[in-house]
TORKOL-4160 file (C-alpha; in steps of 0.2 Angstrom, whole numbers, padded with zeros to 4 digits, m for minus):
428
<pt num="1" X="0138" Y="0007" Z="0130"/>
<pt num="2" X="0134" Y="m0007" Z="0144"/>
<pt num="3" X="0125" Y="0007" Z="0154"/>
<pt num="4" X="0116" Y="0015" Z="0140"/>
<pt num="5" X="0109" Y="0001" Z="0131"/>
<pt num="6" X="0109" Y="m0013" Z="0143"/>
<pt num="7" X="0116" Y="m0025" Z="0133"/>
<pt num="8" X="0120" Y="m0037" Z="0147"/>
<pt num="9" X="0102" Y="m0038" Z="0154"/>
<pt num="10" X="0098" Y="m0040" Z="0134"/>
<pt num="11" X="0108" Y="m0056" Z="0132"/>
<pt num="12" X="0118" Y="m0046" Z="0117"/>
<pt num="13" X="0136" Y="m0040" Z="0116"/>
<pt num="14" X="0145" Y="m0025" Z="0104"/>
<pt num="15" X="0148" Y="m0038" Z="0090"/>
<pt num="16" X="0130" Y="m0045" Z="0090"/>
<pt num="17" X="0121" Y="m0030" Z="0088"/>
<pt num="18" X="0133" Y="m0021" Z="0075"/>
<pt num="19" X="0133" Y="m0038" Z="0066"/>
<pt num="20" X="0113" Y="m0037" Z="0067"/>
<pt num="21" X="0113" Y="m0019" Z="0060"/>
<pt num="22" X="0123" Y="m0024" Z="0046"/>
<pt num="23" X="0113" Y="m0035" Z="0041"/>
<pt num="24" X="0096" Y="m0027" Z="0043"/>
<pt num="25" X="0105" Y="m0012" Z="0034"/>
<pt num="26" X="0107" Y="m0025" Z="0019"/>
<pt num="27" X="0089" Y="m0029" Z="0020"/>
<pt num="28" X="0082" Y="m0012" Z="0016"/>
<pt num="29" X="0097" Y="m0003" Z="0007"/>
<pt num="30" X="0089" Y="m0004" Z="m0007"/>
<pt num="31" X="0077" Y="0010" Z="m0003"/>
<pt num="32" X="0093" Y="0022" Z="m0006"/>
<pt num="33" X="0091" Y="0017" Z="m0023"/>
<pt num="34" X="0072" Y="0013" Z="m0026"/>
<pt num="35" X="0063" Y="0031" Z="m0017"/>
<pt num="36" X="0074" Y="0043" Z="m0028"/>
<pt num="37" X="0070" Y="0035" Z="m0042"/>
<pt num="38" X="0050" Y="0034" Z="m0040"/>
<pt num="39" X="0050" Y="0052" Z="m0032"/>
<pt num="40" X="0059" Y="0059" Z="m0048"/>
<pt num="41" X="0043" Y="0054" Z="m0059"/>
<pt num="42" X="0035" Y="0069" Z="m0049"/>
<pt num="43" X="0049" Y="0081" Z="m0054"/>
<pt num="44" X="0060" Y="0081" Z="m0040"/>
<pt num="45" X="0079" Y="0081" Z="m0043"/>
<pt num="46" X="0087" Y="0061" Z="m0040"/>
<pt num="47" X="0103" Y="0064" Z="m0032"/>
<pt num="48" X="0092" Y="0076" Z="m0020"/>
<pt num="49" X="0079" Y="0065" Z="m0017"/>
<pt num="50" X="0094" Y="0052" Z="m0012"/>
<pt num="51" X="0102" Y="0064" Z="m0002"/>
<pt num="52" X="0086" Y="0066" Z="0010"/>
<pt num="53" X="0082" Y="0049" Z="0008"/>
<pt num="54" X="0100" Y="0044" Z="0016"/>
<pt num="55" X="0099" Y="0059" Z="0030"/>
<pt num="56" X="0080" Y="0055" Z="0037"/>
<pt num="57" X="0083" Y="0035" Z="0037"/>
<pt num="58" X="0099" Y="0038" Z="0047"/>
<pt num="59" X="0091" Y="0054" Z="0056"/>
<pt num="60" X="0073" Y="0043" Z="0061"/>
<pt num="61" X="0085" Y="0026" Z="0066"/>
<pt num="62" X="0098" Y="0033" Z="0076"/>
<pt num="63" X="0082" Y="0041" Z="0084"/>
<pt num="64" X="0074" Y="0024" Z="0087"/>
<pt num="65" X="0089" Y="0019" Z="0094"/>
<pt num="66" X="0092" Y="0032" Z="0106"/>
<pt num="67" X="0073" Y="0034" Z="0113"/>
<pt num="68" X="0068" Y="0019" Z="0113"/>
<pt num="69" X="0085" Y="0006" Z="0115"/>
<pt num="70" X="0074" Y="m0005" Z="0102"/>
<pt num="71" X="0084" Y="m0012" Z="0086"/>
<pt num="72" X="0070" Y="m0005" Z="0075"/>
<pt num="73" X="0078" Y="0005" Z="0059"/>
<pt num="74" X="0066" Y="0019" Z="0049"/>
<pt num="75" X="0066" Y="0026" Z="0031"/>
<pt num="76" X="0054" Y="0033" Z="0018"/>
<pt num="77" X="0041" Y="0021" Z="0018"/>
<pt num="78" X="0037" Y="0010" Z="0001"/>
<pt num="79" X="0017" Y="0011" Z="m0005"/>
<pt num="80" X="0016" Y="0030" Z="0004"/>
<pt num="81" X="0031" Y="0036" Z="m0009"/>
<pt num="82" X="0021" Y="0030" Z="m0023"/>
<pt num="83" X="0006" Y="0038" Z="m0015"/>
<pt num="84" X="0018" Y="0054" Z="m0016"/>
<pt num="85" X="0021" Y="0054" Z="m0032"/>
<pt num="86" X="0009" Y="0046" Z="m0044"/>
<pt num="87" X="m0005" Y="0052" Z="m0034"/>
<pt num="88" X="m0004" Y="0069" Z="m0022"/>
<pt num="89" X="0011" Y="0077" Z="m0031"/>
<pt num="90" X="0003" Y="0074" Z="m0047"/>
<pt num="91" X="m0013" Y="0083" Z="m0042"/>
<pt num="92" X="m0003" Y="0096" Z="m0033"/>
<pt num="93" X="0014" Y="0097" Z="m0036"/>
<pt num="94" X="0027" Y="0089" Z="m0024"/>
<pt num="95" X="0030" Y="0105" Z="m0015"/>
<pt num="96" X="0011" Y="0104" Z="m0009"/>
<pt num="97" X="0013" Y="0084" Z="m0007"/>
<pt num="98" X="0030" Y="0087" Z="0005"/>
<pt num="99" X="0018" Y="0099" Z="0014"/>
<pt num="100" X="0005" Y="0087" Z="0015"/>
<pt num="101" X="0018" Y="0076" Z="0022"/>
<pt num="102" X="0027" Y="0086" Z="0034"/>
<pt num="103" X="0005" Y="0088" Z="0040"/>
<pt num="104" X="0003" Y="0074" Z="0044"/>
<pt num="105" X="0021" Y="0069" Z="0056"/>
<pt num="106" X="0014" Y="0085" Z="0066"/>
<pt num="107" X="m0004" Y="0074" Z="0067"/>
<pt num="108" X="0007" Y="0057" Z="0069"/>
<pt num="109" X="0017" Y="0068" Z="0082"/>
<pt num="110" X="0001" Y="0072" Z="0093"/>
<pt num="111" X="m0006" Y="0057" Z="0092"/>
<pt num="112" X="0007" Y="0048" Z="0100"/>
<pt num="113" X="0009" Y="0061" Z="0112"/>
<pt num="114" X="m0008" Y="0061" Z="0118"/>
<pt num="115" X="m0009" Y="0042" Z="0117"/>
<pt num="116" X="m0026" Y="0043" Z="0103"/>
<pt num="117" X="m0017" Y="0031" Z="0093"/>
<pt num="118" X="m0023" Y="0017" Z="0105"/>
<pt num="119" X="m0040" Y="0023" Z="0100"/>
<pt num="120" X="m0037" Y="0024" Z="0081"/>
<pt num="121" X="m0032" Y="0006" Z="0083"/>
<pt num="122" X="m0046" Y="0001" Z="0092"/>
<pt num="123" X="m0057" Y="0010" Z="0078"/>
<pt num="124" X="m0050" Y="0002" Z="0062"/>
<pt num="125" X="m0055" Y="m0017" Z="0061"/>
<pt num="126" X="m0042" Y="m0028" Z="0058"/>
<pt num="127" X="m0045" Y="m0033" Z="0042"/>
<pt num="128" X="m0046" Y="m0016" Z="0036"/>
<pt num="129" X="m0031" Y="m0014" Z="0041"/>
<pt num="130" X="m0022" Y="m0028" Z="0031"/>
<pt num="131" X="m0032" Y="m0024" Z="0016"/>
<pt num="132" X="m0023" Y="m0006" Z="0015"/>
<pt num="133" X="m0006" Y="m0015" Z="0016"/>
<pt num="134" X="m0012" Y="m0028" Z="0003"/>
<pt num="135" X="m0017" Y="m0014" Z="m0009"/>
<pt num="136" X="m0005" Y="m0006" Z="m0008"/>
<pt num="137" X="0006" Y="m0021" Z="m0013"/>
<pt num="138" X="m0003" Y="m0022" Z="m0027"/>
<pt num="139" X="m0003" Y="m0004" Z="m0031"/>
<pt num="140" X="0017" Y="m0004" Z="m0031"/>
<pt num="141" X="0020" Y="m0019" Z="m0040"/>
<pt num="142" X="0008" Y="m0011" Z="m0053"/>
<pt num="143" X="0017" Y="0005" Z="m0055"/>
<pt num="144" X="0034" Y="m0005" Z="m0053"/>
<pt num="145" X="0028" Y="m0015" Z="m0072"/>
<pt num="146" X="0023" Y="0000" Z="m0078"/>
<pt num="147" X="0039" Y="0008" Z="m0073"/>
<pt num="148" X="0047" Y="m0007" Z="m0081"/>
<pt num="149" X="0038" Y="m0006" Z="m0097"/>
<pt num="150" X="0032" Y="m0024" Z="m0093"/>
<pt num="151" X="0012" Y="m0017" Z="m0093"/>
<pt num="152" X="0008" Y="m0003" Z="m0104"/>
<pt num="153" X="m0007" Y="0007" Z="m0108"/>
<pt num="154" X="m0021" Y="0000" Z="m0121"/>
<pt num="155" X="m0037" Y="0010" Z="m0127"/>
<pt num="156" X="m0045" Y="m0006" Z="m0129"/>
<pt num="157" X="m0041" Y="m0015" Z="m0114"/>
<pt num="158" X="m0034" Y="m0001" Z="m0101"/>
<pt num="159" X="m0018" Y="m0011" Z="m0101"/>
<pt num="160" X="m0007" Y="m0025" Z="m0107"/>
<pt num="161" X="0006" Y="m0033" Z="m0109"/>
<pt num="162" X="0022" Y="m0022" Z="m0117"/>
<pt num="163" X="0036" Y="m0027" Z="m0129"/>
<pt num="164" X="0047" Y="m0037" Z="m0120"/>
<pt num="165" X="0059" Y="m0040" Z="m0136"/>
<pt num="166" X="0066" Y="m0022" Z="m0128"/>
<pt num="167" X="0081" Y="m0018" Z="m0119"/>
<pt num="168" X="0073" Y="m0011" Z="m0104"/>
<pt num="169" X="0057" Y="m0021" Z="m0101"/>
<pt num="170" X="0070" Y="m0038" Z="m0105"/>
<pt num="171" X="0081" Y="m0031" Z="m0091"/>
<pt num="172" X="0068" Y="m0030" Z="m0080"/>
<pt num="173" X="0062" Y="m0047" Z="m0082"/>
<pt num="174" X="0078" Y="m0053" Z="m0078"/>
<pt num="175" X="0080" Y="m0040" Z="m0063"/>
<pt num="176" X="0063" Y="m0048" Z="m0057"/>
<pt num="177" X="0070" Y="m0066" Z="m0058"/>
<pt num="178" X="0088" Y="m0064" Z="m0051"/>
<pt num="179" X="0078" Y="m0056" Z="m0036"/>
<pt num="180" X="0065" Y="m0069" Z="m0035"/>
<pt num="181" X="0078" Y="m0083" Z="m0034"/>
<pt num="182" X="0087" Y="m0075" Z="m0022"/>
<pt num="183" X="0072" Y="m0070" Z="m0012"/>
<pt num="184" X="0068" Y="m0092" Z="m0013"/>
<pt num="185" X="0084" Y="m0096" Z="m0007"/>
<pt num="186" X="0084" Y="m0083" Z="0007"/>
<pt num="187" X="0098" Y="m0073" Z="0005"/>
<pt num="188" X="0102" Y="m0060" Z="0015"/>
<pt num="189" X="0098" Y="m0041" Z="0006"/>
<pt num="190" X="0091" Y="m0049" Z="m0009"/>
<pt num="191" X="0082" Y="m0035" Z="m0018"/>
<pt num="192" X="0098" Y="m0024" Z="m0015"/>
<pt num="193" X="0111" Y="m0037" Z="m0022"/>
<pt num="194" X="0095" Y="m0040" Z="m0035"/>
<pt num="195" X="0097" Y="m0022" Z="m0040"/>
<pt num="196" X="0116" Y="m0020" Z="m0042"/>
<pt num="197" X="0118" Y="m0037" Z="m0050"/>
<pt num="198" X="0103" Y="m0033" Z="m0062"/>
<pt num="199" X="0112" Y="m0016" Z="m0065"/>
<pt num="200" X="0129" Y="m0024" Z="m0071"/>
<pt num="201" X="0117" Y="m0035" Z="m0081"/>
<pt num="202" X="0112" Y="m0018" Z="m0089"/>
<pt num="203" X="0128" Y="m0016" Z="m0093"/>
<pt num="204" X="0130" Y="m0028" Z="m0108"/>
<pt num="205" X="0114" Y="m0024" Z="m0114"/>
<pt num="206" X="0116" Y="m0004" Z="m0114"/>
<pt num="207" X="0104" Y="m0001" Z="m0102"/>
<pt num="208" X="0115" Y="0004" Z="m0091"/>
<pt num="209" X="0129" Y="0017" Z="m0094"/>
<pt num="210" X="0146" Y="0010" Z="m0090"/>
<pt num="211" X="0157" Y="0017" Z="m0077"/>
<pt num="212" X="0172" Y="0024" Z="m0084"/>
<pt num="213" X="0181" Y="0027" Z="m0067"/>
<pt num="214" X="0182" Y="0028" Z="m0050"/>
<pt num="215" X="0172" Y="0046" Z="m0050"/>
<pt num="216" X="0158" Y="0038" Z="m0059"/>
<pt num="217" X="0154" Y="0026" Z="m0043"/>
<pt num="218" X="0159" Y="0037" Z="m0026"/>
<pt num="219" X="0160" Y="0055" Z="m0023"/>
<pt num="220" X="0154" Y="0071" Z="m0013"/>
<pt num="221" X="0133" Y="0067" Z="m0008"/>
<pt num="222" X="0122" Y="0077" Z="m0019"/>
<pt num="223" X="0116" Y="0093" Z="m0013"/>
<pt num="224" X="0101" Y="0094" Z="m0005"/>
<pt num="225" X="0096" Y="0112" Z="m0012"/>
<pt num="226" X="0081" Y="0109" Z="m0027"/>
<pt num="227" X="0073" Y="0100" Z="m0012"/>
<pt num="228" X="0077" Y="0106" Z="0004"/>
<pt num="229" X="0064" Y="0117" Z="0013"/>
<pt num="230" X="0051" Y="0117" Z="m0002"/>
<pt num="231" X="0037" Y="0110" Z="0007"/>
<pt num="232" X="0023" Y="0123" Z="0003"/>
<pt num="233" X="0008" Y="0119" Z="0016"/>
<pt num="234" X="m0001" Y="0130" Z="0010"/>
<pt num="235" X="m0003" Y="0121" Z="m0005"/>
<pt num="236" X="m0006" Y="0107" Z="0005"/>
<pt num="237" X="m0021" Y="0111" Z="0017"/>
<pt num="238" X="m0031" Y="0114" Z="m0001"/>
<pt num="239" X="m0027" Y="0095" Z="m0004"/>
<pt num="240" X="m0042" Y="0092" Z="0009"/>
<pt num="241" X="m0043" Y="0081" Z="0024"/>
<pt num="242" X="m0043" Y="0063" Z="0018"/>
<pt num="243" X="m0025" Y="0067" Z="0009"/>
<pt num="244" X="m0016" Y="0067" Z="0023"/>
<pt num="245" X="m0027" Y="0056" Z="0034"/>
<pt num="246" X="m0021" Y="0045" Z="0023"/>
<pt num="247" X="m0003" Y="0050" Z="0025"/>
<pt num="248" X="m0006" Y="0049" Z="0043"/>
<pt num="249" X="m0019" Y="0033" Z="0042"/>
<pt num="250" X="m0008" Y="0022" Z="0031"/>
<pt num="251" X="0009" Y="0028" Z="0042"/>
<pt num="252" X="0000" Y="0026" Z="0059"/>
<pt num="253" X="m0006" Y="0007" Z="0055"/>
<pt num="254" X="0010" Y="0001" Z="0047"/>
<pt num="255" X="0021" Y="0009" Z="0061"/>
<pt num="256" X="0010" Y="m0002" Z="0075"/>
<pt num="257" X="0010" Y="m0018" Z="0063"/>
<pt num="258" X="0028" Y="m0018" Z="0060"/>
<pt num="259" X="0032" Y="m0012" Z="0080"/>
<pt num="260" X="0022" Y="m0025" Z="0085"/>
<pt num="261" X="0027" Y="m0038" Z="0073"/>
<pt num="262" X="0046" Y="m0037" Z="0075"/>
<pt num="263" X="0042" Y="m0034" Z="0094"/>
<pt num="264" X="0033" Y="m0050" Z="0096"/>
<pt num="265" X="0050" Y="m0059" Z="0085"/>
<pt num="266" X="0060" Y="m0050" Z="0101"/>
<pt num="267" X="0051" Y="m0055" Z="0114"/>
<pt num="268" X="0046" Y="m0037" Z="0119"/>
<pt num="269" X="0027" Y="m0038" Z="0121"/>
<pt num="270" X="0020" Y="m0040" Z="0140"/>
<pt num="271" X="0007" Y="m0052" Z="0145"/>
<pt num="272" X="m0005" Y="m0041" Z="0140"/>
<pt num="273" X="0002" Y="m0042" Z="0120"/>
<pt num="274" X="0008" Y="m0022" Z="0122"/>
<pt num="275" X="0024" Y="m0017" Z="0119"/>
<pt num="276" X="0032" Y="m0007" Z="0131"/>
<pt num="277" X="0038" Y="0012" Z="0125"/>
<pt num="278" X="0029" Y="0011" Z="0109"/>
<pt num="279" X="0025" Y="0029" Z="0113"/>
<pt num="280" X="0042" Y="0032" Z="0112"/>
<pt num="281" X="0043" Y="0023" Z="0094"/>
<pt num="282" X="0029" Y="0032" Z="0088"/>
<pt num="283" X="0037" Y="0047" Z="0092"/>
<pt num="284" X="0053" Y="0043" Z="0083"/>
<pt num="285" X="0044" Y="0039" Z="0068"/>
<pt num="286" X="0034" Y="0056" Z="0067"/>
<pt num="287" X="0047" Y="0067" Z="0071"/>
<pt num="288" X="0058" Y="0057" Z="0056"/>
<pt num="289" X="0043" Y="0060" Z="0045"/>
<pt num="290" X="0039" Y="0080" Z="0048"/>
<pt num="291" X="0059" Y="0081" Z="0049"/>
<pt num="292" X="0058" Y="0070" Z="0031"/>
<pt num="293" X="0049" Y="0081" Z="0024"/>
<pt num="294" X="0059" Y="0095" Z="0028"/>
<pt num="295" X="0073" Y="0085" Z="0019"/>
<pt num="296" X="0063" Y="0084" Z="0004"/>
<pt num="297" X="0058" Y="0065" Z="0005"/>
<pt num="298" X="0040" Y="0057" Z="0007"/>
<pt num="299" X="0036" Y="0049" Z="0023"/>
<pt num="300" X="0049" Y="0040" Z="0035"/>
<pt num="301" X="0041" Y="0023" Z="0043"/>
<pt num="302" X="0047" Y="0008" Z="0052"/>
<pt num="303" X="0053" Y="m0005" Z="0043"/>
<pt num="304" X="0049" Y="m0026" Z="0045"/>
<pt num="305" X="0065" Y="m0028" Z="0037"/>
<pt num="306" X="0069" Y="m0025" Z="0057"/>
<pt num="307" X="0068" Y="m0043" Z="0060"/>
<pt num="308" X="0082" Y="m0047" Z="0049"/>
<pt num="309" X="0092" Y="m0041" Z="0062"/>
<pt num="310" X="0085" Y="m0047" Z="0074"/>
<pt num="311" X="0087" Y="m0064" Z="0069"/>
<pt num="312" X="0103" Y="m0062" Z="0071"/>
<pt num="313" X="0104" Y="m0058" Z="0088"/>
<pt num="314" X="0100" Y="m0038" Z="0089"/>
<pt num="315" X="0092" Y="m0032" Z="0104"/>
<pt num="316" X="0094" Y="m0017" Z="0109"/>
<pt num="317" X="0098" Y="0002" Z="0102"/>
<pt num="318" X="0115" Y="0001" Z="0096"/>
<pt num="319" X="0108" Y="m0010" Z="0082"/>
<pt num="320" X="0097" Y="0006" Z="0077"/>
<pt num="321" X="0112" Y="0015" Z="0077"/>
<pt num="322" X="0123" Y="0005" Z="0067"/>
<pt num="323" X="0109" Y="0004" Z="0053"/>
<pt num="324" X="0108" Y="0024" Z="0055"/>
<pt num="325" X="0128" Y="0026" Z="0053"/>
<pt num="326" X="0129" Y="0016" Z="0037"/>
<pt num="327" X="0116" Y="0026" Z="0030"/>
<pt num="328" X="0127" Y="0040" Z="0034"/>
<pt num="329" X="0142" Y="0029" Z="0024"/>
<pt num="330" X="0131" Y="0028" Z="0009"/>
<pt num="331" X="0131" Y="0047" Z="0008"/>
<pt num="332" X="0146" Y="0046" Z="m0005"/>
<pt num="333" X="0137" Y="0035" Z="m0017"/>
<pt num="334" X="0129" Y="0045" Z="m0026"/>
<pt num="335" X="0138" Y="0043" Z="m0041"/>
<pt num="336" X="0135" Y="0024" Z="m0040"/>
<pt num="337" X="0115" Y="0028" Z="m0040"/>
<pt num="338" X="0114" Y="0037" Z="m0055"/>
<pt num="339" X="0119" Y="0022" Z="m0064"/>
<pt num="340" X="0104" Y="0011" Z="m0057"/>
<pt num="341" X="0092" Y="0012" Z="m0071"/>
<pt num="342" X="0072" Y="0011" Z="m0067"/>
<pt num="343" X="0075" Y="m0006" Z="m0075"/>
<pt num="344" X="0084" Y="m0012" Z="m0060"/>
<pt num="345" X="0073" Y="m0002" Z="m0048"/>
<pt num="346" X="0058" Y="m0007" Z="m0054"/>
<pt num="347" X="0055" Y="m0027" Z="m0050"/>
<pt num="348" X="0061" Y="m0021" Z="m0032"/>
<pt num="349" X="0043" Y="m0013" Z="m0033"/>
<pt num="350" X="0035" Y="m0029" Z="m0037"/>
<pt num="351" X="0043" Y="m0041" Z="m0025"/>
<pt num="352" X="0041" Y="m0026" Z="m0011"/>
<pt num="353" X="0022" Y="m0029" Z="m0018"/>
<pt num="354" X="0024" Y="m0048" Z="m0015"/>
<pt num="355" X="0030" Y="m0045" Z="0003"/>
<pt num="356" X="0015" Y="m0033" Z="0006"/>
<pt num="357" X="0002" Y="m0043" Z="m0002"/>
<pt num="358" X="0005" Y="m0055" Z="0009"/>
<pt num="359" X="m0007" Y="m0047" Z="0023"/>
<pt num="360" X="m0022" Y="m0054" Z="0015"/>
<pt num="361" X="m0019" Y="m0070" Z="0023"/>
<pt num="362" X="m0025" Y="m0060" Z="0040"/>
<pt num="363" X="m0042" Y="m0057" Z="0033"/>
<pt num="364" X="m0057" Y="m0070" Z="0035"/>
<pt num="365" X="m0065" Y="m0071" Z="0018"/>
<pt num="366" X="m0077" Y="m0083" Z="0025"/>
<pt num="367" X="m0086" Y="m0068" Z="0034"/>
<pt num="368" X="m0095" Y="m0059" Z="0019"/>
<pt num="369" X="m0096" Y="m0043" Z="0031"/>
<pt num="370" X="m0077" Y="m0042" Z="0035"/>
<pt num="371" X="m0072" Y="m0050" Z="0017"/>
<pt num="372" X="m0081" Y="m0039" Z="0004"/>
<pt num="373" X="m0075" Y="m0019" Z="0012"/>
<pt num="374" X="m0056" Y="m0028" Z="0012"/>
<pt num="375" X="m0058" Y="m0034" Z="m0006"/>
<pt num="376" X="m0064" Y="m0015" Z="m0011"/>
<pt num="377" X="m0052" Y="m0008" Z="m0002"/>
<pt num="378" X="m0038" Y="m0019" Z="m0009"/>
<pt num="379" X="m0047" Y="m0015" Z="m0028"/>
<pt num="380" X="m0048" Y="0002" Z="m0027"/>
<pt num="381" X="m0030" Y="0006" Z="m0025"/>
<pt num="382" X="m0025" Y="0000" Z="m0040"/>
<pt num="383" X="m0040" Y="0000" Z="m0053"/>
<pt num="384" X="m0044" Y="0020" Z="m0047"/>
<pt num="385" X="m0022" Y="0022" Z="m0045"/>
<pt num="386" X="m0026" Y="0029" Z="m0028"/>
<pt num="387" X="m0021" Y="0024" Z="m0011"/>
<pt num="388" X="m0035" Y="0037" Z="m0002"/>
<pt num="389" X="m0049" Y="0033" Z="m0015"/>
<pt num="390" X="m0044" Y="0014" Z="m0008"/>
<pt num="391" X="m0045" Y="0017" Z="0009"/>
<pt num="392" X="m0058" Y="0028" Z="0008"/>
<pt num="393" X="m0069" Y="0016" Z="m0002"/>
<pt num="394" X="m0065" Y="0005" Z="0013"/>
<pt num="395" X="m0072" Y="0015" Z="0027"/>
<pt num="396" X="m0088" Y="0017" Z="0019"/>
<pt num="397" X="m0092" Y="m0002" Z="0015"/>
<pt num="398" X="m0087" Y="m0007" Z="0031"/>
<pt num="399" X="m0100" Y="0000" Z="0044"/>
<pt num="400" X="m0113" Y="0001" Z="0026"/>
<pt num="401" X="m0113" Y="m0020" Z="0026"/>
<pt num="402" X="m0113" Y="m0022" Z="0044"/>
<pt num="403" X="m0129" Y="m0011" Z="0048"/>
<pt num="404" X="m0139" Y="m0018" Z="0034"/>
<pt num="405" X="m0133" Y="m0038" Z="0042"/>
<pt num="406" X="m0139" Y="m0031" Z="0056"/>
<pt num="407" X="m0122" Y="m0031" Z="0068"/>
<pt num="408" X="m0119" Y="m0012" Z="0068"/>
<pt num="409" X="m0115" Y="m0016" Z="0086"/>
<pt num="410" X="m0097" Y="m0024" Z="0081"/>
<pt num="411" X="m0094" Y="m0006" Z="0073"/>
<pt num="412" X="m0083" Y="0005" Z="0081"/>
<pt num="413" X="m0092" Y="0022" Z="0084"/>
<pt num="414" X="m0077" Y="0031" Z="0076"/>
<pt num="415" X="m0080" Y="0021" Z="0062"/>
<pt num="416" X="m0097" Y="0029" Z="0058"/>
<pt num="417" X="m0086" Y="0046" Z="0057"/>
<pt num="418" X="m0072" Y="0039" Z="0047"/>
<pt num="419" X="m0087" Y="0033" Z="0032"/>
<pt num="420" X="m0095" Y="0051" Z="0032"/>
<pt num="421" X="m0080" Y="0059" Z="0030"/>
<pt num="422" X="m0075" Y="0048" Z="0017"/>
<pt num="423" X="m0091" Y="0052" Z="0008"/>
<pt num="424" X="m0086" Y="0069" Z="0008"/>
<pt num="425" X="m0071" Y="0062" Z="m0001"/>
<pt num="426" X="m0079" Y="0057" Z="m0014"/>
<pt num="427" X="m0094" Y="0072" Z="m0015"/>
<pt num="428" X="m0083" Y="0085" Z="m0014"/>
């Protein structure tokens, strides 16, 4: 292990690094839990759906580890499962929308290959770019009170506020403040413990079902069968273009962010702010997604929750490795997740939406030209219920508000492509 990881020239030892995947592991468990449950709500079968979920975060972190000896951990990303199911799968089906999926890791795959990611990223201004991961916090938190029966549906007023006298919207409440004091007093692998002691809170109010032994919490994984291999891409090339550019667009961006981000917590990047073998990283995370979707999951991304490990010590590959073996662990817990009700899951959504929100902070709303394409990207996600629409919306305001203020000259060229397809978006 010395050798292959270099753990000496690291400044890290065995112990640090498995202690630094345990705990980044904590810090984003709660996906096992979470992605099933909002990808059922397209029709796909849970203990399937959790199945994949376990299998392609362990497959694209192990992954990580070993092409890159970085401590970074992967799984089905949050906002781009929603995407999945609420938007794509239910124009399409979620055959078509694993299709679209497994699309866009190929595209993910050849960008990082031929190195055009660099020139995406140079395209895409910055504040664009935190305005997609600010809508689509507030896209996830929306679907997660809906999920919760905290919002409902109103002819008069499109929404309001639901009956909170009611066992499952009360749950959720409570779910939403355990996790939120948690989350204050920095606790590691809040929203997981959020979810199971929410759960067990469920449990007195009859929310939750009550284990009546030890078969009703561990066991045999689910099988993989009503989701394994049903990708139809057929189906999805007659989504069009921007549905999986935005797979692809949304997957690409938070990828570099978060490679960057935890890089930068590592002390990875060069003088030049780069980081080294981030083709390597990209790589990882596209073959996870094509090899996701395959599993029968939505798309596999990097996660920031990195940098809990990292804090605590993690340097190098076998911190990737631990993360991707106690995903393998949690294979025979299945029975334990088809207790969590969507009660349980669905403030996870809404402090995940906090978290993601977050990224406005980045965007100067004291340039009118930058401020109002971020502010209708950041809308249009979740007043139109659409990440693509958002995004979309985005691209065209952008180089539209800087050629009539006359600085079309701080346009990226690509970006005048990117605003006629998106027309197209919306024509056709």
């Amino acid at each position: 292990m010395e050798h292959f990881f270099k753990l000496k020239e690291n400044n890290t030892n065995v112990r640090t690094e498995i202690v630094a995947g345990l705990t980044t592991f904590m810090t984003m468990a709660y996906i096992i839990f979470v992605n099933p449950d909002l990808l059922q709500n397209a029709g796909m079968d849970f203990g399937a759906v959790m199945t994949a979920t376990i299998l392609a975060a362990a497959l694209g972190t192990i992954l990580m580890g070993l092409l890159t000896n970085y401590p970074f951990a992967q799984a089905p990303g949050m906002g781009l499962n929603a995407f999945f199911a609420f938007v794509v799968a239910a124009a399409a089906g979620w055959q078509a929308a694993l299709g679209a999926v497994f699309i866009s890791g190929v595209v993910f795959f050849i960008l990082a290959m031929t190195g055009l990611v660099d020139q995406i990223d140079a395209a895409v201004p910055t504040s664009l770019k935190r305005a997609v991961a600010a809508g689509i916090g507030l896209f996830i938190a929306l679907i997660g009170l809906k999920n919760a029966g905290i919002i409902e549906s109103y002819p008069a007023t499109l929404v309001r506020l639901g009956d909170l006298s009611l066992p499952e919207p009360l749950l959720a409440v409570i779910g939403l403040g355990v996790i939120a004091v948690l989350m204050a007093f920095k606790v590691r692998g809040a929203i997981l413990l959020g979810i199971i002691l929410t759960t067990i809170i469920g449990m007195f109010t009859g929310v939750t079902p009550v284990p009546t032994g030890i078969g009703d919490l561990v066991g045999p994984p689910a099988s993989l069968t009503p989701v394994l291999f049903q990708l139809d891409l057929m189906g999805a090339l007659r989504l069009g273009f921007f549905t999986i550019f935005a797979f692809v667009f949304v997957d690409v961006f938070d990828t570099m962010g978060t490679l960057l981000g935890t890089g930068a917590r590592a002390g990875y990047l060069n003088k030049e702010g780069r980081l080294p073998r981030v083709k390597e990283a990209m790589v990882a995370d596209s073959i996870a997604t094509a090899a996701g979707a395959a599993l029968g999951t939505s798309t596999v991304t990097t996660y920031v929750e990195s940098t809990a490990g990292i804090s605590e010590g993690g340097r190098t590959g076998l911190t990737a490795i631990t993360v991707g073996l106690l995903f393998l662990a949690c294979l025979f817990i299945a029975p334990l997740a088809l207790l969590v009700p969507s009660a349980a899951t669905a403030p996870a959504l809404v402090i995940v939406g906090v978290l993601m929100v977050g990224a406005i902070t980045d965007i100067n709303f004291e340039d009118f030209t930058e401020a109002f394409p971020a502010f209708i990207t950041i809308i249009v996600m979740p007043f139109a219920f659409s990440i693509s629409h958002g995004i979309a919306a985005g691209f065209i305001a952008y180089p539209l508000v800087k050629v009539v203020s006359r600085q079309a000259k701080e346009v990226h060229w690509f970006m005048y492509i990117l605003a006629v397809i998106s027309i197209a978006h919306f024509v056709f």
